[in-house]
C-alpha positions in Angstrom: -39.3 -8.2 58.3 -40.9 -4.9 57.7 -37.9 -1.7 58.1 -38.5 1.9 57.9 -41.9 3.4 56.7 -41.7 6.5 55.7 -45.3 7.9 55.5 -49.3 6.8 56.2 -49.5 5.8 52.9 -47.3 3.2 52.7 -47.9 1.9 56.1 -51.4 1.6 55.0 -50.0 -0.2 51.5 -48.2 -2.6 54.0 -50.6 -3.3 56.2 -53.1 -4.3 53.7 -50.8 -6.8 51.9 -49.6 -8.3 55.2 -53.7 -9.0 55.7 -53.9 -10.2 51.6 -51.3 -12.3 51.8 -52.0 -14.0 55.5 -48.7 -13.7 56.4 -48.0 -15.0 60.4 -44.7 -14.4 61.4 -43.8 -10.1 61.2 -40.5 -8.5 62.3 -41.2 -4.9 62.7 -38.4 -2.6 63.2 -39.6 1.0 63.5 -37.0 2.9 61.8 -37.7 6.5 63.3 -35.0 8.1 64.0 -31.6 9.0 62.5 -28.6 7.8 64.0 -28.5 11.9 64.8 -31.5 12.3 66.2 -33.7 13.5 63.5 -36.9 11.9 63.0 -37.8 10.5 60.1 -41.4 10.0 59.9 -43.6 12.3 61.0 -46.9 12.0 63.3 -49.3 11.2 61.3 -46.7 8.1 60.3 -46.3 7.6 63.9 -49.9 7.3 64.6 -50.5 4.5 61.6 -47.4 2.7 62.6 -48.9 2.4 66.2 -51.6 0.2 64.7 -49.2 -1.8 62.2 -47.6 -2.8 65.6 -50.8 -4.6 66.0 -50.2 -7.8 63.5 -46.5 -8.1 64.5 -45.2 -11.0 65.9 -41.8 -8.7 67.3 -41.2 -5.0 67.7 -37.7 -4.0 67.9 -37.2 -0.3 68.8 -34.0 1.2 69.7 -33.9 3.5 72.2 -35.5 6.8 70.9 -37.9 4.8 68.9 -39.1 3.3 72.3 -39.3 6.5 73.8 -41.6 7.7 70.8 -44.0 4.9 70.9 -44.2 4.9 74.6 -44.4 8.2 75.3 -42.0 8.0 78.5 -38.1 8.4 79.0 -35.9 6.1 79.3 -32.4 6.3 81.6 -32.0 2.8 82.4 -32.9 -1.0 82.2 -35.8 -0.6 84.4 -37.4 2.3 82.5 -36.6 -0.4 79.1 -38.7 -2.9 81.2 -41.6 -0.6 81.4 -41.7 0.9 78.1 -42.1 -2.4 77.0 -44.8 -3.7 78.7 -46.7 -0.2 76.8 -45.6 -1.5 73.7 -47.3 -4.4 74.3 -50.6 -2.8 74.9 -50.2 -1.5 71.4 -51.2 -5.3 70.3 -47.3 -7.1 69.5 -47.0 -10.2 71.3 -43.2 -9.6 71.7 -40.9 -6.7 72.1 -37.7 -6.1 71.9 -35.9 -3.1 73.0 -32.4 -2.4 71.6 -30.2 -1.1 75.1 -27.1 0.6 72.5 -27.8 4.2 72.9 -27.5 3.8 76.6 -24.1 5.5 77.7 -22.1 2.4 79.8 -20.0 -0.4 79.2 -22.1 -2.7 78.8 -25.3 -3.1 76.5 -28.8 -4.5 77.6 -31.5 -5.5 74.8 -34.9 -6.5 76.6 -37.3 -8.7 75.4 -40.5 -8.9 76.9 -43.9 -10.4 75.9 -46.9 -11.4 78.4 -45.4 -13.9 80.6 -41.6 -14.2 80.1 -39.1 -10.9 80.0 -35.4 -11.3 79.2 -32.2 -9.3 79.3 -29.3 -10.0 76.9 -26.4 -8.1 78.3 -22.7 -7.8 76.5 -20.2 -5.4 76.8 -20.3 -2.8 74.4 -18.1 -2.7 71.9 -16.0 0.8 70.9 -16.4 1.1 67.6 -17.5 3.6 64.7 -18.5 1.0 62.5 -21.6 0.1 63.5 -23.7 1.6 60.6 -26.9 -1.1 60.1 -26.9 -3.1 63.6 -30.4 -2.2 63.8 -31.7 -3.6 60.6 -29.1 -6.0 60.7 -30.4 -7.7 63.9 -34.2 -7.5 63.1 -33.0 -9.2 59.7 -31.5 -11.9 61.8 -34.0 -12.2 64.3 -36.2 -12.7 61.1 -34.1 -15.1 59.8 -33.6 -17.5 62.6 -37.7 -17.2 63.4 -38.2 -18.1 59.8 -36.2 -21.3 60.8 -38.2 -22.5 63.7 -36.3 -21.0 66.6 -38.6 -19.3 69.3 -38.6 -15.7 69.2 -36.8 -15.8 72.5 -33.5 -17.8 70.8 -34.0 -15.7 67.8 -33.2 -12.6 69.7 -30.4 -14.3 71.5 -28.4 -15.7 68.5 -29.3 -12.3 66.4 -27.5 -10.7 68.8 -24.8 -12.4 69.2 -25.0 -12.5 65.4 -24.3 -8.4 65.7 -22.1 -8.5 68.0 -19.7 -10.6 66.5 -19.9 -8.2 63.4 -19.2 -5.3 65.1 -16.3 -6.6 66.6 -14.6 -7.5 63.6 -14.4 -3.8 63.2 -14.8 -3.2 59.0 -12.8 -0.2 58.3 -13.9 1.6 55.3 -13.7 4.8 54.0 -13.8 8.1 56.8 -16.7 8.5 59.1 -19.1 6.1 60.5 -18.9 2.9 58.7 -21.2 -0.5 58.5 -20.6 -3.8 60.6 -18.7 -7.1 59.2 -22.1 -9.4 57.5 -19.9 -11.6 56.3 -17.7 -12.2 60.3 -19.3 -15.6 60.6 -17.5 -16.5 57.4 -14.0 -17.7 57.6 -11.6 -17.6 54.2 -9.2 -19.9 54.4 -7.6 -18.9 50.7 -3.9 -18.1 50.9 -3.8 -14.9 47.6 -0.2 -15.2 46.2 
């Protein structure tokens, strides 16, 4: 799983270990954007990034991100659908765009490679702990690859895999907090 890369020079440090050490299965979450709106790369970054995207197995962009590499707008699921299918002429095999910036009730993620597409949809959860659910699912959509699931699966139980940690609502500290890692984990200690 490769996160944010900050500048050409590391993406060029990345890309020529990836090649060294012949490594098959890459998770690339373009981390490009602040949760605010800033960028955090800038175009030169951009451009190199564009031809990382090349050896990954999955791209997962939110939003904004998808806009970026796509270099189109996107209002709705459709728009997700089509800004895809440019991603994939970048060279990934898979893509998956991350639906929670959309304004609604409900939350698509589209996945799309060269013959299947998919739309996860859940109802979004109110929250302002959700701090990390980007990394958080390309981790576990890494994770469950690693163990043989198809990509496909992977972005299905991921999800859900966020979703259930969001909606254990953590509650620390003011301000924007992270998700519940540890939801699927159930103490059953009684603390005298």
């Amino acid at each position: 799983k490769i996160g944010m890369l900050h500048s050409s020079k590391v993406i060029d440090e990345v890309l020529k270990a990836v090649k060294i050490c012949k490594i098959k299965k890459v998770i690339i979450d373009p981390v490009m954007v602040a949760k605010g709106g800033h960028p955090l790369i800038n175009d030169n970054a951009i451009i190199k990034l564009k031809k990382i995207i090349k050896i990954s197995s999955l791209v997962t962009p939110n939003i904004p991100e998808a806009e970026i590499l796509s270099g189109m707008k996107i209002v709705n699921t459709n728009d997700m659908i089509m800004a895809a299918k440019k991603l994939l002429k970048l060279g990934s095999k898979n893509i998956l765009i991350k639906g929670g910036h959309m304004k609604g009730k409900k939350v698509s993620d589209v996945f799309l490679n060269k013959s299947e597409y998919k739309i996860f949809i859940n109802n979004k959860i109110r929250s302002k702990n959700t701090h990390g659910t980007g990394c958080t699912l390309s981790s576990a959509i890494t994770t469950f690859f690693a163990c043989g699931k198809s990509l496909n699966k992977s972005c299905e139980l991921g999800i859900k895999y966020v979703n259930q940690s969001i909606r254990s609502n953590l509650n620390y500290g003011k301000g924007y907090g992270p998700i519940n890692h540890l939801s699927s984990i159930k103490i059953n200690r009684m603390f005298n």
